[in-house]
C-alpha angles and dihedrals in degrees: 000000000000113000121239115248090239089055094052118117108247112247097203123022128335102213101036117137107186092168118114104176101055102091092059091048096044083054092044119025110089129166118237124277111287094004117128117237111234105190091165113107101212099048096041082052080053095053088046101053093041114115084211096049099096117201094256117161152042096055096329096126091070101059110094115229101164094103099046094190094059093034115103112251099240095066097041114106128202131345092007090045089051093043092044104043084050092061100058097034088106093063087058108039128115101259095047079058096056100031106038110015104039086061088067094027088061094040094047086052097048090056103043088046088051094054079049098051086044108048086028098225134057144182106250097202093050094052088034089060092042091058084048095058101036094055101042083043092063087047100047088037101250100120110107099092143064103305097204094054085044080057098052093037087053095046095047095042083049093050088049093051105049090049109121099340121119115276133282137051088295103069087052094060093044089058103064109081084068110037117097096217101058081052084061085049086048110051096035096041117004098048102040084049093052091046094053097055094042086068088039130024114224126186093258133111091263097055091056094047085055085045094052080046100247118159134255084262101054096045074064102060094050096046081054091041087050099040091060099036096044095025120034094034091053091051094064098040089054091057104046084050086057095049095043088053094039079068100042122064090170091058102043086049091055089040095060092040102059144080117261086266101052084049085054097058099050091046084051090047088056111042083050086068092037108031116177095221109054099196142345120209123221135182128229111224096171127032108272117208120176131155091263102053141332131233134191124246109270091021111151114222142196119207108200109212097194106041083046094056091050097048104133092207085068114021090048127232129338086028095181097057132095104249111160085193096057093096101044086045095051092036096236146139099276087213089064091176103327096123096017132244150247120029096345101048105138116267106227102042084123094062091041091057100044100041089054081044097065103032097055082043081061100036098056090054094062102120114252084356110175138168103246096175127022121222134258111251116210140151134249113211088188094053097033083228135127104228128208118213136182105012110164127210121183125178 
């Protein structure tokens, strides 16, 4: 008989805690209000994968689906998400991944790594941040222009559109047709680049909006829906690796020494105890009975990510330590919910993966690299995130 993974004797410590950004979360992270918690893996992998399970919560009500075709992906249910999240797959597979983005993956690295070789310290947010836009830039099509000035344009569109709107991804987005800022991204990199392929089709996500016939606006709408989602997201995931690794010899020992696949594990084991996103919401409109747990029609829920990747009935014992071997002992998937699952898994898990995977490869073989500095560790309500500032590298 085959042993449970909470039964399962630790193999490091017991009572080791390696998250740093749980006491934050546990202060700030709140579910909306009336939703139930579900902190338990299996059933809020149910409730994800539910057809009858509809994106509610954290901001969602602002987003504008009436017109399927203009509304950004990740808020689409059913038939047009389908339809919709079809068309832009081959953006995200794996072997767009290995023949067309770690080309600029690699060459954004190199030359970050490079500033950093030269002036002999770096701010690993800020290049952090650089890789994550170029990356997703080449994806979205955005790409053409001066990426340090995209960057700040993003950051700065991003930063307008969460003030004083509810809170999730949503009500940034929302927030873009009326923040000033977003006009300045617009005018000097949205609209040139649509313009341009307009004249000339290239293979990039904006090509393919001009080709399903969305306006300027709504083009928009999705290079702001992926510059939060592919660029601000990845930075902080780049960072927290960093700092994990700053504190683990052993781990950044085992890192360099293994296979991509062997990096990706210990940069999934990571992000499960320090997932970006801290919970989705969803709503039940239909009753939802499956053999982990059962919900109402119309019940509002809160998944926490966090509580549910560190559910010991699925993720095995010490389920608060760093064990790059957990998914492959408990013979599970090693992303757990990081990036979520079923329909609405984010699409470009695989990008953000393998472009931390080979930054962090490059970083910690920077001769004599050390953290001077660690970063500040904050929240952001609008984002539902916990953000890391001001780390400091030097060489």
């Amino acid at each position: 008989m085959s042993t449970a993974p909470e039964t399962q004797a630790c193999p490091i410590a017991a009572n080791r805690d390696d998250r740093k950004s749980a006491p934050l979360a546990d202060r700030f992270a709140r579910p909306d209000a009336g939703a139930q918690r579900i902190g338990n893996l299996a059933f809020a992998r149910d409730i994800l994968r539910s057809p009858v399970a509809r994106q509610a919560g954290a901001g969602a009500e602002f987003v504008d689906t009436g017109n399927p075709e203009h509304a950004p992906v990740f808020y689409l249910d059913g038939a047009p998400h389908r339809k919709k999240r079809a068309a832009i797959a081959r953006f995200f597979t794996p072997k767009a991944v290995t023949t067309r983005h770690r080309a600029v993956m690699e060459r954004t690295t190199e030359a970050l790594i490079g500033e950093l070789r030269a002036n002999g310290r770096a701010q690993l947010d800020e290049i952090s941040f650089r890789l994550a836009v170029a990356v997703a830039a080449e994806i979205v099509g955005l790409a053409d222009g001066d990426l340090k000035k995209l960057s700040r344009r993003i950051e700065a569109s991003l930063s307008a559109a969460t003030a004083n709107r509810k809170r999730g991804l949503a009500g940034a987005i929302a927030g873009i047709g009326t923040a000033s800022k977003t006009a300045v991204f617009y005018w000097t990199e949205v609209r040139p680049a649509i313009r341009a392929r307009r004249k000339e089709r290239r293979d990039d996500v904006i090509s393919h909006l001009i080709d399903e016939g969305y306006s300027d606006r709504a083009i928009l709408i999705e290079c702001m829906t992926y510059g939060a989602a592919g660029m601000v997201t990845t930075r902080e995931f780049i960072v927290m690796v960093a700092w994990h690794l700053f504190e683990r010899p052993d781990l950044v020992e085992r890192y360099l020494a293994s296979d991509d696949d062997g990096q990706i594990a210990i940069l999934q084991e990571i992000l499960r105890l320090e997932p970006v996103a801290a919970m989705v919401h969803r709503r039940a409109t239909e009753a939802i009975e499956t053999p982990n747990g059962e919900l109402e029609a119309g019940a509002l829920v809160a998944l926490d990510i966090r509580a549910s990747n560190t559910d010991a009935a699925s993720v095995g014992a010490c389920p608060f330590a760093i064990d790059p071997d957990r998914a492959e002992r408990v013979k599970g998937n090693g992303n757990f919910l990081s990036f979520g699952d079923g329909g609405h898994t984010c699409p470009g898990w695989q990008v953000a993966l393998h472009e931390t995977r080979i930054f962090i490869d490059a970083l910690m073989r920077v001769p004599g690299l050390k953290l001077e500095r660690a970063p500040d560790m904050t929240w952001n309500s609008a984002l539902m995130s916990y953000e890391l500032r001001n780390a400091i590298v030097v060489c």
